[in-house]
Backbone bond lengths (Angstrom), bond angles and torsions (degrees), N, CA, C in turn:
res aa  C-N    CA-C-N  psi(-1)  N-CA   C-N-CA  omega(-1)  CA-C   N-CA-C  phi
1 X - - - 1.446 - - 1.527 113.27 -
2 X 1.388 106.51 -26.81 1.865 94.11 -179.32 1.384 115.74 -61.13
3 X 1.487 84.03 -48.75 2.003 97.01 -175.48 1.710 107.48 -41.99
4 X 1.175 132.53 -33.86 1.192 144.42 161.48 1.423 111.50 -25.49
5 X 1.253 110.28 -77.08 1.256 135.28 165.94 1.181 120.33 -26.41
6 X 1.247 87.39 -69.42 2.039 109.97 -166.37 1.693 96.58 -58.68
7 X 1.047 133.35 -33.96 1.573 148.26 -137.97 1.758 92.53 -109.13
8 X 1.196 145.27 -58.90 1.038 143.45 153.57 1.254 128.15 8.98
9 X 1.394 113.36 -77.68 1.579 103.05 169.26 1.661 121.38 -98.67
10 X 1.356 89.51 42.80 1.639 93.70 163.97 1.420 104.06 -101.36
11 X 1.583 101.07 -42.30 1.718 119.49 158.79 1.075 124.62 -35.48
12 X 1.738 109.18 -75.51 1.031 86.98 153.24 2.156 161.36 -56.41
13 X 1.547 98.00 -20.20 1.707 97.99 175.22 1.902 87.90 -76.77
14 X 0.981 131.88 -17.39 1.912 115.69 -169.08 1.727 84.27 -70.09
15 X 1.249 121.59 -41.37 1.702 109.25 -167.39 1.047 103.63 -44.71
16 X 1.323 113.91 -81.01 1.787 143.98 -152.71 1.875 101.85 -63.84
17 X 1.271 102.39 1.89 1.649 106.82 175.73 1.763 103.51 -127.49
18 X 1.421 116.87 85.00 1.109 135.68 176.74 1.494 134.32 -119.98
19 X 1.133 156.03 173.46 1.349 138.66 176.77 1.250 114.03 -84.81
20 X 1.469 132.20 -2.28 1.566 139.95 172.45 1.838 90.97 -90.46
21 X 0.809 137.93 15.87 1.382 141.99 177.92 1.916 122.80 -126.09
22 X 1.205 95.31 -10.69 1.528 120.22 167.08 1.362 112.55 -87.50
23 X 1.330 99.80 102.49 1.758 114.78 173.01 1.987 106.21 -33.17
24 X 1.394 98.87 150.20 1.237 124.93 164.04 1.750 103.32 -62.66
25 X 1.345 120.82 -179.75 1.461 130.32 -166.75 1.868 82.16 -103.67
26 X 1.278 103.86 111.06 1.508 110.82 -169.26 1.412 118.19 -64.33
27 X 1.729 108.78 -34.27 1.606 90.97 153.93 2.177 98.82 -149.50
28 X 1.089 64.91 143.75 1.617 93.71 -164.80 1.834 99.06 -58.61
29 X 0.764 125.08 -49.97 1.180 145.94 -176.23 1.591 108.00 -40.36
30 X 1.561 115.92 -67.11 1.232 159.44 -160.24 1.730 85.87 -59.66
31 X 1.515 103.97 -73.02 1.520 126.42 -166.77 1.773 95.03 -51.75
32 X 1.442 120.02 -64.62 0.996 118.38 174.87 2.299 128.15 -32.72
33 X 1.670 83.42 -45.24 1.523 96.48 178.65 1.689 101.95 -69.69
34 X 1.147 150.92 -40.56 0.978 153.20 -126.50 1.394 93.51 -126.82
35 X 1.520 145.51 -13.12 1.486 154.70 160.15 1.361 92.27 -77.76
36 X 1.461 145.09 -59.26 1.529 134.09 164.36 1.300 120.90 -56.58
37 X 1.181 125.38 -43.72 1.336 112.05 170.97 1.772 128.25 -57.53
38 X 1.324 112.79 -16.98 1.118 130.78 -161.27 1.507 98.65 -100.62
39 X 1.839 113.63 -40.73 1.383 117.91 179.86 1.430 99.67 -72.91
40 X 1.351 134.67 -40.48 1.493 127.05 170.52 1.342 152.82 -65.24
41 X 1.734 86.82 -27.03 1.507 98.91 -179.14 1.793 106.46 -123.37
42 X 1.143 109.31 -1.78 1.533 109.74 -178.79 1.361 100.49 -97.10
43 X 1.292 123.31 -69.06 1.408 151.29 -164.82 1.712 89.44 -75.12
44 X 1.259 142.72 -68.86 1.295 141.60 -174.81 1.601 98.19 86.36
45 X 1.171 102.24 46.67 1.754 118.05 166.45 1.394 116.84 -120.09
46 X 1.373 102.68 174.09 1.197 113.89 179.28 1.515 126.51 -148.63
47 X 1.249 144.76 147.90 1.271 130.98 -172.05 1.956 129.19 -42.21
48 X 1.533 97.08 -10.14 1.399 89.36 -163.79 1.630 81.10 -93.47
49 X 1.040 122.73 -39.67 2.154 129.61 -152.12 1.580 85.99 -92.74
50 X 1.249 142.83 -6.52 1.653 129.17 -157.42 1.571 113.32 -88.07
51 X 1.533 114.60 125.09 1.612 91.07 -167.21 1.601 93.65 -99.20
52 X 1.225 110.22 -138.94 1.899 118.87 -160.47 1.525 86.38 -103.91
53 X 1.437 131.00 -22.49 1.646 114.33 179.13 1.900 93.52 -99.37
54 X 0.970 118.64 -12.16 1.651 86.82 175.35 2.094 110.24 -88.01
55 X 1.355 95.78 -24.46 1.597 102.60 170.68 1.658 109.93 -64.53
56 X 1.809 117.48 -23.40 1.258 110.96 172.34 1.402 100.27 -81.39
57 X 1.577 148.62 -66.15 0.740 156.98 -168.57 1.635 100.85 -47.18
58 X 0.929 144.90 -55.09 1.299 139.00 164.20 1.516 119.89 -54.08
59 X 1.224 130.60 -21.48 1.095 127.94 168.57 1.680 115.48 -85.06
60 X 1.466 100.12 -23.15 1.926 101.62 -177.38 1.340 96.12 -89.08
61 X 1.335 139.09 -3.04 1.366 131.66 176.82 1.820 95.85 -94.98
62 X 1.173 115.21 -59.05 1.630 101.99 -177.88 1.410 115.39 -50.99
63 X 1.478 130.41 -32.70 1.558 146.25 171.43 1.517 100.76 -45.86
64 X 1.353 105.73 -53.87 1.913 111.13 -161.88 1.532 81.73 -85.82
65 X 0.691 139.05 -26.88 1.560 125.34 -164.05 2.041 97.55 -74.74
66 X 1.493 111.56 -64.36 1.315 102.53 167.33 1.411 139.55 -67.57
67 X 1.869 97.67 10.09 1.859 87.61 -171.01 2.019 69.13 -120.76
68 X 0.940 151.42 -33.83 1.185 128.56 147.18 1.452 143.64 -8.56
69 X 1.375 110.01 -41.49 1.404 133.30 -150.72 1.817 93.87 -109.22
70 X 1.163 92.46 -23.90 2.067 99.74 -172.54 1.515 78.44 -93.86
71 X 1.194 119.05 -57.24 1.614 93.91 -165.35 1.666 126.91 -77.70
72 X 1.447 108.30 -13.02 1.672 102.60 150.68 1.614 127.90 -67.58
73 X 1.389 106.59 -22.41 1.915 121.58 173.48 1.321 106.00 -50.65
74 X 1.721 105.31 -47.36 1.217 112.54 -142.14 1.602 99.02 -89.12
75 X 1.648 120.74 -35.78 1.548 120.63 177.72 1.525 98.60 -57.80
76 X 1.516 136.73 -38.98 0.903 175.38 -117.04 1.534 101.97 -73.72
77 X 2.057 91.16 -67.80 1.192 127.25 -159.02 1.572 101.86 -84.77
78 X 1.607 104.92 -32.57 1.853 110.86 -165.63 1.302 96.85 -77.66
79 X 1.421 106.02 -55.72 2.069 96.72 176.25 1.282 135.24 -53.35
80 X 1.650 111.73 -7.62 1.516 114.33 170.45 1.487 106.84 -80.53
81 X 1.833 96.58 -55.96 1.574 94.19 178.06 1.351 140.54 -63.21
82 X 1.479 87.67 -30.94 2.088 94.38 170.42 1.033 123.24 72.78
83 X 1.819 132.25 46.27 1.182 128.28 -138.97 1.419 98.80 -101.86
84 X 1.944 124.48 49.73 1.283 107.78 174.67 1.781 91.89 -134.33
């Protein structure tokens, strides 16, 4: 029965950490610039030569690029605070 207990608000933080809790692409614009930059200078394409896997491949590089950037914030934030 403790473990019950103890386990609870782990339960609870798994709720309140969901994908309806994951920010929107904060500016659309930005995301957009950074899907061309990635189709131009990663890929070394361009709209006329680009097929449907380099437009995916350019889009999973701008993706890792912004879920990258949250997850260096976030080591970022724990190594200042030091929460052990």
């Amino acid at each position: 029965m403790p473990t019950v207990h103890m386990n609870k608000p782990k339960v609870e933080k798994r709720k309140q950490i969901s994908v309806k809790s994951i920010a929107d692409v904060e500016d659309v614009v930005a995301m957009k610039k950074t899907f061309n930059r990635h189709l131009h200078f990663t890929l070394v394409k361009d709209r006329n030569v680009a097929t449907i896997r380099d437009y995916y491949y350019a889009l999973a590089h701008s993706v890792r690029d912004s879920l990258v950037s949250r997850w260096i914030r976030t080591q970022q934030h724990q190594y200042a605070v030091n929460p052990k």
